[in-house]
C-alpha positions as CSV (number, residue, x, y, z in Angstrom):
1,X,-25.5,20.7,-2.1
2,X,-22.3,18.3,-0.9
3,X,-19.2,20.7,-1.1
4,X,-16.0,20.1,-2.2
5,X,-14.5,19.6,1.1
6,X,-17.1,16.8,1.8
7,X,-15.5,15.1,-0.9
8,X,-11.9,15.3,0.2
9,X,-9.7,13.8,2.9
10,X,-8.2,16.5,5.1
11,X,-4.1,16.3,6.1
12,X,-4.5,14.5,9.3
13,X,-5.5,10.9,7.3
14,X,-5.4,8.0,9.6
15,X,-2.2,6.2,8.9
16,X,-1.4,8.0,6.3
17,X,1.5,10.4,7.9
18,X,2.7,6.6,9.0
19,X,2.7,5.5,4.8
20,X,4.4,8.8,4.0
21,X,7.2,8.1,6.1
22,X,7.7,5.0,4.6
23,X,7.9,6.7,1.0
24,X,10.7,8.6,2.7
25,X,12.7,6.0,4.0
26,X,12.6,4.2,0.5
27,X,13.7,6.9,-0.9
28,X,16.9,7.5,1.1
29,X,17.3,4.1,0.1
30,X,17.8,4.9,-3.4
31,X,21.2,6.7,-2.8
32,X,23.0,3.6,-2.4
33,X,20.9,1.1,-4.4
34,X,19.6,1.9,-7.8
35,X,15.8,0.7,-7.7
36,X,15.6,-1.7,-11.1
37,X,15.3,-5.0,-11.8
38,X,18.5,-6.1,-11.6
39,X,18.7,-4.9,-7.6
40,X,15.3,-6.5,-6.7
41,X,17.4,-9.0,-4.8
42,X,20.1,-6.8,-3.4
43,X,18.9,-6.9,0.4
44,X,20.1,-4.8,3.4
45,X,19.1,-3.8,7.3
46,X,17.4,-0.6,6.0
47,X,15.2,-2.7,3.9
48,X,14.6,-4.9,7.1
49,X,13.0,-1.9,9.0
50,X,11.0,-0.6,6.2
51,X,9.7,-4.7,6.1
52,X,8.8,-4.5,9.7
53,X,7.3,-1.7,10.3
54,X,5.3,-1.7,6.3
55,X,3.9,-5.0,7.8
56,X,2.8,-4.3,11.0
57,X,1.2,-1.1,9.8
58,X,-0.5,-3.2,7.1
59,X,-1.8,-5.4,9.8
60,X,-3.0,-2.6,11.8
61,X,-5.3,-1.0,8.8
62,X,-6.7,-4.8,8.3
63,X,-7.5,-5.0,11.7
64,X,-9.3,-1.1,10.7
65,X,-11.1,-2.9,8.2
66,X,-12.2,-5.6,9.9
67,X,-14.3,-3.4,12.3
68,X,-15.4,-1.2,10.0
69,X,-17.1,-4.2,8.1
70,X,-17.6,-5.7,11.0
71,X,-16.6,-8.8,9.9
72,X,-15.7,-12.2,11.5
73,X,-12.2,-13.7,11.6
74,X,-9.1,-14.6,12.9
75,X,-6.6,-12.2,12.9
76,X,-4.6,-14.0,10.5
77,X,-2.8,-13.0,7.1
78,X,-4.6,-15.8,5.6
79,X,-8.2,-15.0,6.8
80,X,-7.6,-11.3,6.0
81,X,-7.4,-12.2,2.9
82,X,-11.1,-13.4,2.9
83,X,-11.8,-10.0,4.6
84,X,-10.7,-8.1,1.8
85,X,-11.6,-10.4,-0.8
86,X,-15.8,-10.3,0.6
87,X,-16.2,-7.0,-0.9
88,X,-13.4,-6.1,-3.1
89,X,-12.6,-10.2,-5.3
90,X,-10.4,-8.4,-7.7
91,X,-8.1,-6.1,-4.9
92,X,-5.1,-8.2,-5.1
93,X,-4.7,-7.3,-9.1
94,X,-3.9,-3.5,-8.1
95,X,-0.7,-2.0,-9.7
96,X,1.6,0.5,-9.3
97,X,3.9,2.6,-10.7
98,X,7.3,3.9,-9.9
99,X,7.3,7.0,-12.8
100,X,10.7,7.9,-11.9
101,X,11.8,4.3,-12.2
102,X,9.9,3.0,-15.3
103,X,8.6,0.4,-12.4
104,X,5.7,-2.1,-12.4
105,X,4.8,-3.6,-9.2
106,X,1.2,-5.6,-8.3
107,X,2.5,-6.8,-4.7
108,X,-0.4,-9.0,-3.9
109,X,-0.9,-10.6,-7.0
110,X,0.0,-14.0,-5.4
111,X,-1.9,-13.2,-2.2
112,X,-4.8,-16.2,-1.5
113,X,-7.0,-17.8,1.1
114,X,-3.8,-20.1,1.1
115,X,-0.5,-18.5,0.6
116,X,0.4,-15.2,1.9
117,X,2.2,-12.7,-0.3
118,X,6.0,-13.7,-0.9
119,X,6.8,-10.3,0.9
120,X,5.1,-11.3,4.0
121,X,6.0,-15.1,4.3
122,X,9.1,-14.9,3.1
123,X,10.2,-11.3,4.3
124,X,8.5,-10.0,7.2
125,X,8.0,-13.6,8.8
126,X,11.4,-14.8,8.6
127,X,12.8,-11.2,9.6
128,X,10.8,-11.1,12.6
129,X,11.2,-14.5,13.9
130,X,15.0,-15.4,12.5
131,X,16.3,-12.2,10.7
132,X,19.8,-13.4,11.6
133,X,19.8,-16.5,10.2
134,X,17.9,-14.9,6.7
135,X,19.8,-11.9,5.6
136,X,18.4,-12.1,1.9
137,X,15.0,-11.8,3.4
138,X,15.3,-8.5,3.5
139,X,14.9,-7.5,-0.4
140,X,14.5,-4.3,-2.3
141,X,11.5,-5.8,-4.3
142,X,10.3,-7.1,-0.6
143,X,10.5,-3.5,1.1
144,X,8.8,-2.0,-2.7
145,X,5.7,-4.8,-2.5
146,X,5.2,-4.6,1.4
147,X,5.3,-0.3,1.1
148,X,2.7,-1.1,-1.9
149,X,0.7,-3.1,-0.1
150,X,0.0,-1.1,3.0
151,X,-1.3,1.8,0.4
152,X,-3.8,-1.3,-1.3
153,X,-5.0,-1.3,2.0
154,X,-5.2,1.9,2.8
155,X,-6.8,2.9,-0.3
156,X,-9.8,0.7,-0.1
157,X,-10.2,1.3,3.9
158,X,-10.6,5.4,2.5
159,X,-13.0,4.6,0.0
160,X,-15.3,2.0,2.2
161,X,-15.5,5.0,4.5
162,X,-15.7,8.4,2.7
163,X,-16.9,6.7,-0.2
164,X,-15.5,9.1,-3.0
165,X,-12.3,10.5,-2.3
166,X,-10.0,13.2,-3.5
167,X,-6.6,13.3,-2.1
168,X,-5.2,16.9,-2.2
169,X,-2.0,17.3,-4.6
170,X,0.5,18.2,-1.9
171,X,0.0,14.9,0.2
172,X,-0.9,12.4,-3.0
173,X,2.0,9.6,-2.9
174,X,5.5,10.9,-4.1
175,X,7.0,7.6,-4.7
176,X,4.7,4.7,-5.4
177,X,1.4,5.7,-7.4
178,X,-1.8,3.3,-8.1
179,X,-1.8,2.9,-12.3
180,X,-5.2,4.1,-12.4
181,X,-4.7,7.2,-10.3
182,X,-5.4,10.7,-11.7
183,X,-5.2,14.1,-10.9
184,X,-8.2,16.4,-10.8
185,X,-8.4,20.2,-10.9
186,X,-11.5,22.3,-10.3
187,X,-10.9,25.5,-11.4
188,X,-13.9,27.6,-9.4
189,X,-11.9,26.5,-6.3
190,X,-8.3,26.3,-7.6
191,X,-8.3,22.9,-5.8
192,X,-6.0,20.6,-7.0
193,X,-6.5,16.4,-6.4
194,X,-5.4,13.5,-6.6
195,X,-8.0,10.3,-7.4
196,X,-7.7,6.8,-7.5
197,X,-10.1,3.5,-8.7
198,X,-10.0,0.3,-7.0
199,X,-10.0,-2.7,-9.5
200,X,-13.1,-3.9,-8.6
201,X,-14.6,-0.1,-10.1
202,X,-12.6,-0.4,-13.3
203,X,-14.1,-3.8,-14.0
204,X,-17.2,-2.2,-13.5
């Protein structure tokens, strides 16, 4: 009989210390700027970092994918987008939630095979190659949308690989939650999870 356990990612998740740290950083970021509509534009050097490193990290579990599928391409923001879209078409409509913000986010949403997502072309590219010269690159809705997007990627790399998953309570996210995550309790064991559906199983 599968256990429980063969069910569940343990604590030590590839990359996903890295996403938690993130969370954190955003979240010291609230202090000073109010995370609402009306600040999505307010930019800032903290918001810069959390860009960078969001990004690269998001590159790095694309690469993770790419390997794991064993699939052909450039490495590319635009042909990654193929790489994701091969098995999961419908993984750029994923939302998320800020509870403690009444926030709605869906930071791919205008992700394709021919524009890359607003957060990377126009904040992480123009940070890394001229951040001087484009201060308002660096936005608060850029720094939500690029933290969100590493955890799209993370959460489908976690399911192509164990399949179904159960995140345990204590290290589900704190900040930035999928809309169609739950939590899960089984009572024999007194273990408590965390769950999430891709959108490609909701439209199942």
């Amino acid at each position: 009989m599968t256990s429980l356990y063969d069910y569940t990612i343990g604590h030590n998740l590839p990359h996903w210390r890295f996403y938690q740290s993130l969370e954190d950083d955003l979240e010291k970021c609230f202090k000073y700027v109010s995370p609402n509509i009306d600040q999505f534009d307010v930019y800032s050097d903290e918001f810069s970092k959390i860009i960078l490193v969001a990004s690269s990290e998001f590159e790095n579990v694309l690469k993770e994918i790419k390997a794991y599928k064993d699939y052909t391409c450039n490495d590319n923001i635009l042909e990654y987008y193929n790489l994701m879209a091969s098995s999961h078409p419908n993984f750029g409509t994923m939302k998320f939630i800020m509870p403690r913000y009444s926030i709605e986010i869906q930071p791919l949403a205008d992700w394709s095979a021919t524009q890359s997502p607003d957060w990377w072309g126009q904040g992480y590219n123009k940070i890394k190659h001229r951040r001087i010269d484009n201060p308002k690159a660096a936005s608060l809705i850029r720094a939500l949308n690029s933290v969100a997007s590493l955890q799209v990627v993370l959460l489908h790399l976690y399911k192509m690989k164990f399949d179904l998953v159960l995140l345990p309570i204590a290290i589900s996210p704190k900040l930035i939650e999928p809309a169609s995550a739950e939590s899960i309790s089984f009572f024999d064991t007194g273990f408590i999870g965390w769950e999430w559906r891709l959108p490609d199983e909701l439209t199942d």
